[in-house]
ZAMARGU-4260 file (C-alpha; in steps of 0.2 Angstrom, whole numbers, plus 5000, padded with zeros to 4 digits):
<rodrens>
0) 4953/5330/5108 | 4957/5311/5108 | 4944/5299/5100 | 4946/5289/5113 | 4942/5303/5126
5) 4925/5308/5113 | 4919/5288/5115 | 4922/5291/5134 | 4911/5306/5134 | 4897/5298/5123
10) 4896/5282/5133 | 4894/5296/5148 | 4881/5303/5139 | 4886/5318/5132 | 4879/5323/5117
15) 4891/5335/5112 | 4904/5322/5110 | 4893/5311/5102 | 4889/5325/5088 | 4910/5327/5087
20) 4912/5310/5084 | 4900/5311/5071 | 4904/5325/5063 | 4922/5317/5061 | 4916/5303/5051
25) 4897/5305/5043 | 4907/5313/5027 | 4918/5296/5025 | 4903/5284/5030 | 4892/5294/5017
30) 4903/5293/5001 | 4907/5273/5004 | 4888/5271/5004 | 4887/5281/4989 | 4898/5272/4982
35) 4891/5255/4983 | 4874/5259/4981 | 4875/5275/4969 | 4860/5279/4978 | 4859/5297/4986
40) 4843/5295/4996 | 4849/5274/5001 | 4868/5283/5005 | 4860/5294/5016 | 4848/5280/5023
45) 4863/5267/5026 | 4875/5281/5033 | 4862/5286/5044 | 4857/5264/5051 | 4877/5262/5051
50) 4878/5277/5065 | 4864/5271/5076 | 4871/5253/5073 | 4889/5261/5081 | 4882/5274/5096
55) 4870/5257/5101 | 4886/5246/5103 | 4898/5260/5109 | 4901/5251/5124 | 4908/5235/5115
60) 4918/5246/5106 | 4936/5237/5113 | 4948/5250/5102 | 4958/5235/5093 | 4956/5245/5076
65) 4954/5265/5074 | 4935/5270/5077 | 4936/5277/5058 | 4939/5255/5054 | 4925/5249/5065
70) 4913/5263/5058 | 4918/5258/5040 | 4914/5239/5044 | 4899/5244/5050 | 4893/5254/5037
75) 4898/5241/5025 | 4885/5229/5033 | 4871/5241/5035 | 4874/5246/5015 | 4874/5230/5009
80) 4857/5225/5023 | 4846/5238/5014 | 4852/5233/4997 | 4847/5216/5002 | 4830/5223/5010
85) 4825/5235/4994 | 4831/5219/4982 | 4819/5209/4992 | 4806/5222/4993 | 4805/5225/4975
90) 4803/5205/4969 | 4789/5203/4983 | 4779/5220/4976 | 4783/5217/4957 | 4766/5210/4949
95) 4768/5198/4936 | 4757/5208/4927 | 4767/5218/4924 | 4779/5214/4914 | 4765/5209/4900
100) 4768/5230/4899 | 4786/5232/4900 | 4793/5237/4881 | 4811/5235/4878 | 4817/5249/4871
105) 4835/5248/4862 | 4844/5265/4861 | 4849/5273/4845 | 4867/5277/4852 | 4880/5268/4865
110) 4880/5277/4880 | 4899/5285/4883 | 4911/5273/4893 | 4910/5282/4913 | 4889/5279/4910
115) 4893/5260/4905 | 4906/5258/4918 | 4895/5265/4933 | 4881/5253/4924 | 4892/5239/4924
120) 4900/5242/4942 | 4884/5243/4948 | 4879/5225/4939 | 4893/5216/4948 | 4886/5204/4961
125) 4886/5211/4979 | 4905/5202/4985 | 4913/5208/4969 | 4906/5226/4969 | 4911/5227/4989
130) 4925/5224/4985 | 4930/5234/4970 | 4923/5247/4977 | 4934/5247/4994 | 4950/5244/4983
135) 4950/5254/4968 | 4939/5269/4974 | 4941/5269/4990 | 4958/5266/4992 | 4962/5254/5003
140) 4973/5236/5002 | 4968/5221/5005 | 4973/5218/5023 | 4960/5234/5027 | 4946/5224/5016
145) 4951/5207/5025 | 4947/5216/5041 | 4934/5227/5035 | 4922/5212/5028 | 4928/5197/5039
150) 4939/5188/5028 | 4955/5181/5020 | 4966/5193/5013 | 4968/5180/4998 | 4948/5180/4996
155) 4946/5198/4995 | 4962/5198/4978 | 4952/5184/4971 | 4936/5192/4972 | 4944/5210/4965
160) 4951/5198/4951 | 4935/5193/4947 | 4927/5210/4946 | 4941/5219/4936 | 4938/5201/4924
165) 4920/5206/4925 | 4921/5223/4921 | 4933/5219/4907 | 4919/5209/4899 | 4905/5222/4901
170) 4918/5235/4893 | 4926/5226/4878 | 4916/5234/4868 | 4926/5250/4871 | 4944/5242/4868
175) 4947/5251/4855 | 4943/5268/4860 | 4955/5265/4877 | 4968/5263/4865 | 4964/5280/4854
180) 4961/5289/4868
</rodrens>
């Protein structure tokens, strides 16, 4: 069956095609809010918000782009609102107290390379990550991020160039082991 003929069918009412449609596309929705927030219970949370976000406004979906594109925009903005919200929620409920306990504790040994990459991906600033994450991981070009997050095709180049410079930074360190390997 057409997607087009499932979004007919759920804006009928029919919850059969609304669990088809679903179905079709909670795996892809899922594994790009994984990736951004590395987060299985916030993935879950975000895939979830990003779907009732999408049956809500079904009936402003117009079909310029394939529903899997207009899903994908979606979830992008309902991952990077509930990062937002936990980032805000965990300054307001920090006490300042607190931090008279916290002991920095340095580690013995250097972490491998895949744990200091995830680290350091997860370090870059929300627009780089976004982006990095839709590029390399996710695979797509830069005309699908353009669309996908609202801007220039020449923005979203500039902001993976910063994030690869970024990452190059946080991983210098292992130069020389990238070399050997």
């Amino acid at each position: 069956m057409q997607e087009s003929e499932l979004i007919e069918r759920v804006l009928t009412g029919d919850m059969t095609a609304a669990r088809q449609l679903y179905d079709a596309h909670i795996g892809q929705v899922h594994r790009l809010a994984m990736r951004m927030t590395g987060d299985e219970a916030m993935a879950q949370e975000a895939a979830q918000d990003a779907f009732i976000r999408a049956f809500r406004s079904l009936n402003r979906f117009r079909g310029d782009a394939s529903f899997a594109t207009w899903i994908h925009r979606i979830a992008i903005s309902a991952t990077l609102n509930l990062i937002k919200g936990r980032k805000r929620w965990r300054a307001r409920t920090a006490e300042i107290e607190e931090a008279d306990f916290v002991v920095y504790a340095k580690q013995d040994a250097e972490p491998d390379l895949k744990v200091r990459l995830y680290a350091a991906i997860d370090a870059l600033p929300e627009i780089y990550r976004t982006v990095f994450v839709l590029h390399e991981v996710e695979g797509h070009n830069h005309e699908e991020i353009g669309a996908l997050l609202g801007v220039p095709v020449g923005t979203s180049k500039g902001r993976l160039s910063v994030a690869r410079s970024k990452l190059r930074d946080a991983l210098r360190e292992f130069e020389g082991e990238w070399a050997s390997a």
